[in-house]
PALUMRO-505374 format. One record per residue: x, y, z of N, C-alpha, C, O in turn. Coordinates in steps of 0.2 Angstrom, whole numbers, always signed. Layout:
BEGIN
    n_px    n_py    n_pz   ca_px   ca_py   ca_pz    c_px    c_py    c_pz    o_px    o_py    o_pz
       X       Y       Z       X       Y       Z       X       Y       Z       X       Y       Z
...
end
This chain:
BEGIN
    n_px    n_py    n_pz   ca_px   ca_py   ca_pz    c_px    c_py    c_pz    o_px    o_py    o_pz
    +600    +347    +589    +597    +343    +584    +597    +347    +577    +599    +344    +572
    +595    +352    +576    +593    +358    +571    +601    +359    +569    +603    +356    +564
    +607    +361    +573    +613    +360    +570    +614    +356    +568    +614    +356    +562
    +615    +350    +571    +618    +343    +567    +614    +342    +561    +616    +338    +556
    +607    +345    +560    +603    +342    +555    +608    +345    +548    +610    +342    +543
    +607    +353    +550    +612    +358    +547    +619    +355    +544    +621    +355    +538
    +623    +353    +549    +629    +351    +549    +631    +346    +544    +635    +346    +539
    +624    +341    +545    +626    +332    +540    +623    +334    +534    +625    +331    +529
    +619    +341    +532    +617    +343    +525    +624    +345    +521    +626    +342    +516
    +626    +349    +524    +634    +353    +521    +638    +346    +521    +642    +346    +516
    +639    +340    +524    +644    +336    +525    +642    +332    +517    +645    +331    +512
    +635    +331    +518    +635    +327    +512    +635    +331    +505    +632    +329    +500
    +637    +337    +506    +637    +339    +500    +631    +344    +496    +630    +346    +490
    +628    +344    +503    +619    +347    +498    +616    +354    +504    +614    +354    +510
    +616    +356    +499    +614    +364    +503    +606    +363    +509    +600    +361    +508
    +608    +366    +513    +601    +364    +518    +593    +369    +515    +593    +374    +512
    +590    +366    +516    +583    +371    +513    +582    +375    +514    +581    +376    +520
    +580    +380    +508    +579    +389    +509    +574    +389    +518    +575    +392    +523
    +568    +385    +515    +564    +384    +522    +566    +384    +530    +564    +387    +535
    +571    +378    +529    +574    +377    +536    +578    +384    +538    +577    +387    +543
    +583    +386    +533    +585    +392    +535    +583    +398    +537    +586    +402    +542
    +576    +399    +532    +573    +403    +537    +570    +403    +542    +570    +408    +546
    +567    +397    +545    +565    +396    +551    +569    +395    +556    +567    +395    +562
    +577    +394    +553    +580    +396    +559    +584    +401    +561    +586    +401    +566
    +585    +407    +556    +585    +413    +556    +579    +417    +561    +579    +421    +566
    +575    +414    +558    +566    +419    +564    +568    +415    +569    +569    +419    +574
    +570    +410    +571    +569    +406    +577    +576    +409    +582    +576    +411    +588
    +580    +409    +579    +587    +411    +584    +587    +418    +585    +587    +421    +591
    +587    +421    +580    +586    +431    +576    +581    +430    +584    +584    +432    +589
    +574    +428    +585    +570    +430    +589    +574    +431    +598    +573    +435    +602
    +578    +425    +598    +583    +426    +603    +589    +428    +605    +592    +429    +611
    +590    +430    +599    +597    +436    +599    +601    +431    +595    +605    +434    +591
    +602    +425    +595    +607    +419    +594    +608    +421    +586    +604    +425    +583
    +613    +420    +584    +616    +417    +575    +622    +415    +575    +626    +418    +578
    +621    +410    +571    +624    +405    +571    +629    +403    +564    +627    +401    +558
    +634    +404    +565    +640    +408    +560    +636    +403    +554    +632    +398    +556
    +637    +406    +546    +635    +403    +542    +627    +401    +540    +625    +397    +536
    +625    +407    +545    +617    +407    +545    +615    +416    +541    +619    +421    +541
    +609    +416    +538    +610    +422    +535    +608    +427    +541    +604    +425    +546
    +611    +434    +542    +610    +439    +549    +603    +440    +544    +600    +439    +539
    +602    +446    +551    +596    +450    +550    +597    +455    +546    +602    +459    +547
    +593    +456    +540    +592    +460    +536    +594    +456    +530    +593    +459    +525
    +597    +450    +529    +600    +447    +523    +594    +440    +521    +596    +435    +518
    +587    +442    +523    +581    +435    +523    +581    +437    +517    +583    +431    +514
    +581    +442    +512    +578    +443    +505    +586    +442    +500    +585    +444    +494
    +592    +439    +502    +597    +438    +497    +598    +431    +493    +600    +426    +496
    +596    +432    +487    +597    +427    +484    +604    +426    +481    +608    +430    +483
    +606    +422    +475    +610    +422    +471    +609    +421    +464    +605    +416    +463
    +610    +423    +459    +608    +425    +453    +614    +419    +450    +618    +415    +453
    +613    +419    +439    +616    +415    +438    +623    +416    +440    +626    +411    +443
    +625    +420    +440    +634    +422    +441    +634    +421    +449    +640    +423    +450
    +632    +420    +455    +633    +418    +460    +633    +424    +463    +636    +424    +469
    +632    +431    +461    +632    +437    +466    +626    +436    +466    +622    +433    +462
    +627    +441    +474    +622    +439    +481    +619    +446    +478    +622    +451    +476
    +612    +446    +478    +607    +451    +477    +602    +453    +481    +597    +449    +482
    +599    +459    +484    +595    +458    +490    +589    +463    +486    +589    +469    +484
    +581    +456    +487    +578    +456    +485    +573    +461    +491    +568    +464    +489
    +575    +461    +497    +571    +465    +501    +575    +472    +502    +574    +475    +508
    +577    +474    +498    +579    +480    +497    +576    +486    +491    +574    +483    +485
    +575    +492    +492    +572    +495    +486    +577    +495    +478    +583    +497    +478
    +572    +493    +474    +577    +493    +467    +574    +500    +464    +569    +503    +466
    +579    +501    +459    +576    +507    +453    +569    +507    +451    +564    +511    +451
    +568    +500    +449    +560    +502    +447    +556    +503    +453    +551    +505    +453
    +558    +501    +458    +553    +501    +465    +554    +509    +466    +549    +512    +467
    +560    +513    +466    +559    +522    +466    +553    +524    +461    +548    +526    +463
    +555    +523    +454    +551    +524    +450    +543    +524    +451    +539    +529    +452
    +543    +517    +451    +537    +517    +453    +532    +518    +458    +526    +518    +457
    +535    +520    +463    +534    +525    +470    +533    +530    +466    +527    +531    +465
    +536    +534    +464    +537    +541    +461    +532    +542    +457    +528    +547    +459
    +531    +538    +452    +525    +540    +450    +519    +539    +452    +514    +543    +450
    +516    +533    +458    +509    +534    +461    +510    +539    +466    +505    +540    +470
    +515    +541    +465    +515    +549    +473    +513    +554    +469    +509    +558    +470
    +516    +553    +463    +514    +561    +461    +507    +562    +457    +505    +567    +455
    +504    +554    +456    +499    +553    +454    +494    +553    +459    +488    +554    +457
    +495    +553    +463    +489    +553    +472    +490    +559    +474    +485    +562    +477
    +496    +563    +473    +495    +570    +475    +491    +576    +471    +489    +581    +473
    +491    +573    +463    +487    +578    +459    +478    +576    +464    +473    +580    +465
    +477    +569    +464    +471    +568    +466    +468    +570    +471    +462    +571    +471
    +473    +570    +478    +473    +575    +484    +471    +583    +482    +466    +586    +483
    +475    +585    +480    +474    +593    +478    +469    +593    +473    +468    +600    +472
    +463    +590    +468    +458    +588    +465    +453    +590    +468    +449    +594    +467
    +454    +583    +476    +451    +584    +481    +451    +587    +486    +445    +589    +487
    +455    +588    +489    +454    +598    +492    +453    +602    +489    +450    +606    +493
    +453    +604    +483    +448    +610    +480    +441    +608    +482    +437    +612    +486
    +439    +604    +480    +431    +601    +480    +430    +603    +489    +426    +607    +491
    +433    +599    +493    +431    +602    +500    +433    +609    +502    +432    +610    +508
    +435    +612    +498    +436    +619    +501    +430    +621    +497    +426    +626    +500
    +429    +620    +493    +421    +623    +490    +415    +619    +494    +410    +622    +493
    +416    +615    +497    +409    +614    +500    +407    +614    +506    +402    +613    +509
    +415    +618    +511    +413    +621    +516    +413    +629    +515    +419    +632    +516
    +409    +634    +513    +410    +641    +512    +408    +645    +516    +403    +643    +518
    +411    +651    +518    +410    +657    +522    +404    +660    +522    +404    +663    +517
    +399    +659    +524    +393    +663    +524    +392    +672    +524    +392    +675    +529
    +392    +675    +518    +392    +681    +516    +384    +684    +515    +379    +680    +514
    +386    +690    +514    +378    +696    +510    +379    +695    +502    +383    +692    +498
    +373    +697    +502    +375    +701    +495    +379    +703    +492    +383    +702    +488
    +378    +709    +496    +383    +715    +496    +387    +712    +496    +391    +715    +492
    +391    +707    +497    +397    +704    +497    +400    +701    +491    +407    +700    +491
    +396    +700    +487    +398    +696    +482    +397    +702    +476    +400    +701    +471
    +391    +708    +476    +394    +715    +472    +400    +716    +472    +403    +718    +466
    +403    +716    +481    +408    +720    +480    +415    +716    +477    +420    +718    +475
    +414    +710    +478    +420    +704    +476    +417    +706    +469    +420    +711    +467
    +413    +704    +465    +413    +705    +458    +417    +713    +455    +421    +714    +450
    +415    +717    +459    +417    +724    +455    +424    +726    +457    +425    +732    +454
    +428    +723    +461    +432    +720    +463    +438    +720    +460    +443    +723    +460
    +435    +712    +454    +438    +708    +450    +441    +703    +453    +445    +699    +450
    +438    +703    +461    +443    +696    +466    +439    +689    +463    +440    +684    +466
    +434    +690    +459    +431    +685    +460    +432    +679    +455    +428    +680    +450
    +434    +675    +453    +438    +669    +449    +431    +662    +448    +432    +658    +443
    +426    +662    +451    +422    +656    +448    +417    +659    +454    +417    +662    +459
    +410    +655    +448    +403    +659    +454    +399    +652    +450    +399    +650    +445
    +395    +650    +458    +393    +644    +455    +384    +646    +458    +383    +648    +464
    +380    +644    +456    +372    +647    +458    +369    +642    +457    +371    +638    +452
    +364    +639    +462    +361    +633    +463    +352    +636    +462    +350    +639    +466
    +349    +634    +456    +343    +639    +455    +336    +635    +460    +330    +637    +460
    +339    +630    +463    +334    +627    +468    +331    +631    +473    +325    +631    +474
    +337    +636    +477    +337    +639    +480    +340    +646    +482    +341    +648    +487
    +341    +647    +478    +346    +655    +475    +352    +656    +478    +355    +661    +479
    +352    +652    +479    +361    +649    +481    +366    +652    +478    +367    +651    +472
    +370    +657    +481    +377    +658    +477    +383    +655    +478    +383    +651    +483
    +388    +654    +475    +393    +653    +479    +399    +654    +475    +399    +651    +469
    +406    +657    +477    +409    +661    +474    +418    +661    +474    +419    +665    +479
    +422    +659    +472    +428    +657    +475    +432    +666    +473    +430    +669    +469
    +436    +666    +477    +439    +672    +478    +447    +671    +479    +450    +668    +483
    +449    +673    +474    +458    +672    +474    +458    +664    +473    +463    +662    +476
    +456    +659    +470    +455    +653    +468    +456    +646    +473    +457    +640    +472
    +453    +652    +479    +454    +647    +486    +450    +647    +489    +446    +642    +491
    +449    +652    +490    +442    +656    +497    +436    +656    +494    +435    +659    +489
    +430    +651    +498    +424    +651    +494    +420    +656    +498    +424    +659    +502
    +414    +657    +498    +408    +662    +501    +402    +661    +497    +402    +662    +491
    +397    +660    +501    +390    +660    +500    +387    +662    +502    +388    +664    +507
    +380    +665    +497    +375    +669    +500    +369    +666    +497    +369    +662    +493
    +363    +669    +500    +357    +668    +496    +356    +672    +494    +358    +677    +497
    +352    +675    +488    +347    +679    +484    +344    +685    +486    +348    +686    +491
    +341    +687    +486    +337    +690    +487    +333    +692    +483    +336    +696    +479
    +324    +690    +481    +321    +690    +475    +322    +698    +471    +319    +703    +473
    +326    +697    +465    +327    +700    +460    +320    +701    +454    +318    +696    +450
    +317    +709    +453    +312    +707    +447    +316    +709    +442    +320    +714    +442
    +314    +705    +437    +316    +703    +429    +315    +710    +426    +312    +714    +428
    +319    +710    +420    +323    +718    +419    +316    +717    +411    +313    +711    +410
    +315    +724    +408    +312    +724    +403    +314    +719    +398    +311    +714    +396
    +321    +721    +395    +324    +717    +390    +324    +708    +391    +324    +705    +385
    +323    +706    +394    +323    +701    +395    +315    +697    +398    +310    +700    +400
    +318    +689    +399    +312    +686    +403    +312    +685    +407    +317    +686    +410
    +307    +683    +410    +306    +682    +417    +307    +675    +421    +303    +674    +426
    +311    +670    +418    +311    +662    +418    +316    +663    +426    +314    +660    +431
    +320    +667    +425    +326    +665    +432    +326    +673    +432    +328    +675    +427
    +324    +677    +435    +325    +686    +436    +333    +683    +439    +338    +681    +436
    +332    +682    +445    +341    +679    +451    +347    +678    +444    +353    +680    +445
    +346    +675    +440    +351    +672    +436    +353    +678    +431    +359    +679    +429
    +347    +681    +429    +347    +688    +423    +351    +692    +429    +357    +695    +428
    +350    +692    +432    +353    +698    +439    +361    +697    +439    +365    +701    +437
    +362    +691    +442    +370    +689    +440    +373    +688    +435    +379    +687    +436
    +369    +687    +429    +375    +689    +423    +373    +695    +420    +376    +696    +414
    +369    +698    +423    +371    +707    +422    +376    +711    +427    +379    +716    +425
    +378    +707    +433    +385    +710    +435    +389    +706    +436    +391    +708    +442
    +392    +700    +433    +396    +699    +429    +398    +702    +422    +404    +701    +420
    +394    +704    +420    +394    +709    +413    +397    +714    +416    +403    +716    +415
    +394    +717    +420    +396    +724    +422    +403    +726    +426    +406    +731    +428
    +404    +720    +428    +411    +721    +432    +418    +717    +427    +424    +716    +429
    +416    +716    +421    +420    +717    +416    +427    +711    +417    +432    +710    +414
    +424    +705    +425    +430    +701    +425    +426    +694    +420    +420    +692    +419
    +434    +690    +418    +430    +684    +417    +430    +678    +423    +435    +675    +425
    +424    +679    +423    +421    +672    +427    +417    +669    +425    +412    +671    +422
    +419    +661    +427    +414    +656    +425    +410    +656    +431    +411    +656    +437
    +404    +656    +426    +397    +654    +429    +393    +648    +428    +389    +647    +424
    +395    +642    +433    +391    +637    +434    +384    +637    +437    +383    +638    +443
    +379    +636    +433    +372    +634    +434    +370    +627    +438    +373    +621    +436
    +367    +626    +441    +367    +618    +447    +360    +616    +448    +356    +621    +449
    +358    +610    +448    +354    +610    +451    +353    +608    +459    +358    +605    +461
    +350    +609    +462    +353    +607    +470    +351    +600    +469    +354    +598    +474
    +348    +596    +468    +350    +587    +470    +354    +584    +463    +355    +579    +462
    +356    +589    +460    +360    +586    +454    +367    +582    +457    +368    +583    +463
    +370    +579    +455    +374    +574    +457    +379    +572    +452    +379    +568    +447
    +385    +577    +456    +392    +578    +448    +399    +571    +451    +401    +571    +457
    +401    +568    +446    +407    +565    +449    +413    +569    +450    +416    +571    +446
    +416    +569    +458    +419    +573    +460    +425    +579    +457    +425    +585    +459
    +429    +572    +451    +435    +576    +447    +431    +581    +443    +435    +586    +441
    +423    +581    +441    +421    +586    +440    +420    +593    +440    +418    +597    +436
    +421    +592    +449    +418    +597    +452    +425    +602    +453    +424    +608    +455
    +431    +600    +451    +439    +604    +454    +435    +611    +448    +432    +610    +443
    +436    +618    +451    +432    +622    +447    +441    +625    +442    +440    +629    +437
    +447    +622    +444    +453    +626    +440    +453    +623    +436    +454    +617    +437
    +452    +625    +427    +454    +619    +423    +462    +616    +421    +462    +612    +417
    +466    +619    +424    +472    +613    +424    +470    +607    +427    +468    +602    +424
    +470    +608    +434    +468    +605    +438    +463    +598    +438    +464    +592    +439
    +456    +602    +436    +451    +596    +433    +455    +592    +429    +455    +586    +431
    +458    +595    +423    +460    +589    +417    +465    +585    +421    +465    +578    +420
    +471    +589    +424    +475    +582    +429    +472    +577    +433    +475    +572    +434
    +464    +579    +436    +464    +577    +440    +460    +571    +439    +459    +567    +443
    +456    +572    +432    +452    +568    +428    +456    +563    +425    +456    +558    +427
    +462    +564    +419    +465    +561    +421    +469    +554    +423    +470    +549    +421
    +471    +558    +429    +473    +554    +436    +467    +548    +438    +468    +542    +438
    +462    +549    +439    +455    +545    +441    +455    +539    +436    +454    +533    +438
    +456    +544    +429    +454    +538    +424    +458    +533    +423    +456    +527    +421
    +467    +534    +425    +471    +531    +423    +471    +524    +429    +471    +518    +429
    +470    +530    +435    +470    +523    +440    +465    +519    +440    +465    +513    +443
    +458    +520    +436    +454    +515    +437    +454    +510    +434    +453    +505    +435
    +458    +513    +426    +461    +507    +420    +466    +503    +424    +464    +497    +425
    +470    +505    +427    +475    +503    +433    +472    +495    +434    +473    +489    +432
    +466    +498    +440    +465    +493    +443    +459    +488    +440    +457    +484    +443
    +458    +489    +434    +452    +484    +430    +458    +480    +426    +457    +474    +425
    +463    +481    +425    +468    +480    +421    +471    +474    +426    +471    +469    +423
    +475    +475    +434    +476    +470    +437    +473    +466    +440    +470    +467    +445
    +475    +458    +436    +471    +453    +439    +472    +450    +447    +470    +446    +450
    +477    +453    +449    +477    +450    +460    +481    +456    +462    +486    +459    +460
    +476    +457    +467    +474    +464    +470    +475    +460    +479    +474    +454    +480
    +478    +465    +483    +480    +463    +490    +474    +463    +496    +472    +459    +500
    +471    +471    +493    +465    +470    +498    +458    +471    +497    +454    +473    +501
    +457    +469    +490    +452    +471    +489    +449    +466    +481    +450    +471    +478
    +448    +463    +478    +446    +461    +472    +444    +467    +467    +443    +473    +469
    +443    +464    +461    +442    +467    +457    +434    +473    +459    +433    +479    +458
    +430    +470    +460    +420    +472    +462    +422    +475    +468    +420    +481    +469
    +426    +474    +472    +424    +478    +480    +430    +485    +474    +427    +485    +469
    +433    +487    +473    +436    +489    +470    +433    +494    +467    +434    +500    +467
    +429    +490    +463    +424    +495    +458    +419    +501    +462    +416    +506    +460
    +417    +497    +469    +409    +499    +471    +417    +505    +475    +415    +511    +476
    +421    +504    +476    +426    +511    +481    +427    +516    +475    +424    +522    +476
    +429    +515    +467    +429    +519    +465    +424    +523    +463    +424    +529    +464
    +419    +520    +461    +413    +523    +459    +407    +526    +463    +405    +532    +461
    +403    +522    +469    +399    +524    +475    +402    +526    +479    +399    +531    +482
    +408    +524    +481    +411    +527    +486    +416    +535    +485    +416    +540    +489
    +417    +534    +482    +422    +540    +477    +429    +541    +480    +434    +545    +478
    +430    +536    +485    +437    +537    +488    +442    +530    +485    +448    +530    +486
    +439    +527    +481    +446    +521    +477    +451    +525    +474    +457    +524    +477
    +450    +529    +469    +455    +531    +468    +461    +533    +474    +466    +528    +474
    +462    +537    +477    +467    +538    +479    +468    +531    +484    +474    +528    +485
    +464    +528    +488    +466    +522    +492    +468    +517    +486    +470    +512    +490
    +469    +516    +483    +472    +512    +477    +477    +514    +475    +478    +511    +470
    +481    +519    +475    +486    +520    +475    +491    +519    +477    +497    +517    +475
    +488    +523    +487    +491    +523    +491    +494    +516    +493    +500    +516    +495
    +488    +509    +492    +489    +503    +495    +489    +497    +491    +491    +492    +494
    +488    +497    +483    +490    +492    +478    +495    +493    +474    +497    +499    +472
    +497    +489    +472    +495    +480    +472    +500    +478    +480    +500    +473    +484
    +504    +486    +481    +508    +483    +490    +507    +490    +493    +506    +495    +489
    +507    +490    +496    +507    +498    +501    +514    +502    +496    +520    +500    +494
    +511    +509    +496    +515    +514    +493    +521    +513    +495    +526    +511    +491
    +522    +514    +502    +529    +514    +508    +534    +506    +507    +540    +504    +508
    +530    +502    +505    +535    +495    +503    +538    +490    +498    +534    +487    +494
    +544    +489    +498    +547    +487    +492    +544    +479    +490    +541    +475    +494
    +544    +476    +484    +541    +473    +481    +542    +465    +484    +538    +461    +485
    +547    +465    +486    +547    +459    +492    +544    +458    +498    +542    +452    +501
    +542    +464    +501    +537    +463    +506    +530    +459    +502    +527    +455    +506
    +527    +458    +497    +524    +455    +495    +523    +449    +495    +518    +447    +495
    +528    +446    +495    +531    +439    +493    +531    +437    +499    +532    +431    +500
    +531    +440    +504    +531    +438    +512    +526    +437    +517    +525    +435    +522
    +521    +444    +512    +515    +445    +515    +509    +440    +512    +509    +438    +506
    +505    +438    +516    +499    +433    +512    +493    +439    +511    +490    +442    +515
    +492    +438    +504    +484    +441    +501    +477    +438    +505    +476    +432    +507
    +475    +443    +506    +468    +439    +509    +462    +446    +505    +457    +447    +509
    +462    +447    +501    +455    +452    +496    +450    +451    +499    +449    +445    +500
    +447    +455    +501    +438    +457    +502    +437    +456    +496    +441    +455    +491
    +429    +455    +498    +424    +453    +492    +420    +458    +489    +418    +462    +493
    +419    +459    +482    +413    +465    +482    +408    +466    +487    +406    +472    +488
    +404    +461    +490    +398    +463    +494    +402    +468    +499    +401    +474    +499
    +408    +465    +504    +409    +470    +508    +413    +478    +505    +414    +484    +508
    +415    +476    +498    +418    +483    +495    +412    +485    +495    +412    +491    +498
    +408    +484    +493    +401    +487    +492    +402    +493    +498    +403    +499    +498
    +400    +488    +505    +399    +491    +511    +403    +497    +514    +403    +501    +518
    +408    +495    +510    +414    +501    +513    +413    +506    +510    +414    +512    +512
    +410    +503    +503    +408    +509    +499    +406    +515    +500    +407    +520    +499
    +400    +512    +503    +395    +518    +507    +396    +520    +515    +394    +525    +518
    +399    +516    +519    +402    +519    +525    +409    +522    +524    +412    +524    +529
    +411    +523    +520    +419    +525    +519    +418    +534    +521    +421    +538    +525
    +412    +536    +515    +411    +543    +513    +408    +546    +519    +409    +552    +521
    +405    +540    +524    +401    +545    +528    +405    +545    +535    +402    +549    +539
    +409    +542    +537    +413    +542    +541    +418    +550    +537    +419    +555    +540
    +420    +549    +531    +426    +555    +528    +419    +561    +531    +420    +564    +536
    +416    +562    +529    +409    +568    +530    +409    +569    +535    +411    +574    +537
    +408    +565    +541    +408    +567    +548    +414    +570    +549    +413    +576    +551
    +423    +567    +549    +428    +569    +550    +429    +578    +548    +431    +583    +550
    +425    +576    +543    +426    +582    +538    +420    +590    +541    +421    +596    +541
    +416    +587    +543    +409    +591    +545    +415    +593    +554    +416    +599    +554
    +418    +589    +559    +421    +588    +566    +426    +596    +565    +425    +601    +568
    +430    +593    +557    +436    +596    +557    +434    +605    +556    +437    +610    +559
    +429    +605    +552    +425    +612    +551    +423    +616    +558    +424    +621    +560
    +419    +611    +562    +416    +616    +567    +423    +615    +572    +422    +620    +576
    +426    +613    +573    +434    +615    +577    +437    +620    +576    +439    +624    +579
    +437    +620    +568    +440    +626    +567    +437    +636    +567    +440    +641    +565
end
C-alpha cells in the first residue's frame, strides 16, 4: 500500500511528501530494504536549490569548519586558563629553606602569600607549584611590624635580584577564576575568552540545553559555563548544523541551571581531589 501510495503521487504528477519519504527511508533503511527512487542512507539531509542541484544539508559546510575552529581554539585557551589554576591549587608541600633556595636561584617566576595563615606558595619554571608555611619572622628595625612574614619576603625577593610577582591573598578572599591564571598572556587570553563567550550566550535567544538563567547560574556560581558552552551550544562542537534541525530542543530551566550550578563544581573538586591522591 505505501508503494502504490507512492506510485499514484508520481502518476498524477505531484511529488510525494518530504514526510512520507522520510518515513519511508527510516522505515525500510531500518530493514535493509530501498526501494529504487527512494533517497539511500546518507542522502536524508539533500535538498534542491533554485537551479535544481542537489545539495547536502547534513554534511559539514565551510562556515561549519570555521566555526568549529574557532570555539576549539577558543575552549582551549579556557582549558589551559584552567589548568594553570589547578596546578596552582594542588602544590607540593616544601620547607623554607626551599623557597630561599628557589628564590636565590632565580627559579622562582610567581610567589603568592596568604597573610591569614603564612602561607606560601610559589610556581617554579611557570608550572611546578610548592608550598610552605612561615615560620614567625621578627620585624627588622627599618621597618614596621604590621606583617614581619611579608617584610621577610620582600627582602629576599630584593635580594635574590629576580622578578617576581608577589601576590598578597586573603585566605577566604574569593577571585573569579580567569583571575587566578598567574601568566599574563594567558590571563588576558583567558579573560577574554570568558568574556566573549558570556556576551555569546546572553546574546543568543534558543539555546539547546539550557536557557538563558540556567546559563547564567553555570557561568557565574558554577564557573564551569564557559567552557561547557562552547563545547555544547547552540549544537554540540562535534555536529554539523543539520543535526539540529533533527534534533528536538528541550532547555533546562534556571532553577535546575541553578542546581547544577553548585553540584557541577563539587563533583569537578572530588574528581580532581580522586585524581591527586592516585597520583
Amino acid at each position: 500500500m505505501l508503494w502504490r501510495g507512492l506510485s499514484s503521487s508520481r502518476r498524477n504528477g505531484s511529488s510525494p511528501m518530504p514526510t512520507c519519504t522520510i518515513r519511508c527511508e527510516r522505515l525500510l533503511g531500518s530493514w535493509g530494504i530501498h526501494r529504487p527512487g527512494l533517497p539511500q542512507a546518507g542522502t536524508l539531509g539533500r535538498e534542491r536549490d533554485g537551479g535544481g542541484m542537489a545539495t547536502m544539508t547534513g554534511q559539514w559546510r565551510a562556515t561549519d569548519w570555521i566555526t568549529a575552529g574557532v570555539r576549539l581554539v577558543v575552549l582551549l585557551v579556557l582549558l589551559a586558563g584552567g589548568g594553570s589554576v589547578v596546578l596552582a591549587a594542588f602544590p607540593d608541600v616544601r620547607s623554607e629553606q626551599d623557597l630561599v633556595a628557589d628564590l636565590d636561584a632565580g627559579r622562582v617566576t610567581y610567589l603568592e602569600y596568604q597573610r591569614d595563615f603564612d602561607e606560601v606558595r610559589w610556581s617554579v619554571d611557570g608550572w611546578r607549584w610548592h608550598q610552605t608555611t612561615l615560620a614567625p619572622h621578627p620585624p627588622t628595625t627599618n621597618m614596621s611590624a604590621a606583617d614581619p612574614n611579608l617584610q621577610w619576603l620582600q627582602q629576599r625577593i630584593e635580594a635574590s635580584g629576580a622578578d617576581v610577582t608577589l601576590n598578597v591573598r586573603e585566605a577566604r578572599q574569593r577571585e573569579w577564576w580567569p583571575g587566578r591564571v598567574t601568566w599574563s598572556p594567558l590571563q588576558a587570553l583567558t579573560v577574554v575568552a570568558w568574556i566573549g563567550t558570556f556576551a555569546l550566550m546572553l546574546a543568543t535567544s534558543r539555546h539547546r540545553y539550557g536557557n538563558r538563567w540556567a546559563w547564567f547560574w553555570l557561568f557565574t556560581v558554577g564557573q564551569l559555563g564557559a567552557p561547557l558552552y562552547l563545547l555544547l551550544e547552540t549544537r554540540p562542537l562535534w555536529r554539523d548544523r543539520a543535526w539540529s534541525d533533527r534534533t528536538p530542543a528541550n532547555p533546562v530551566s534556571g532553577g535546575v541551571g541553578c542546581l547544577w550550578s553548585i553540584l557541577l563544581p563539587i563533583a569537578a573538586s572530588l574528581v580532581l581531589f580522586a585524581v591527586v591522591a592516585a597520583v
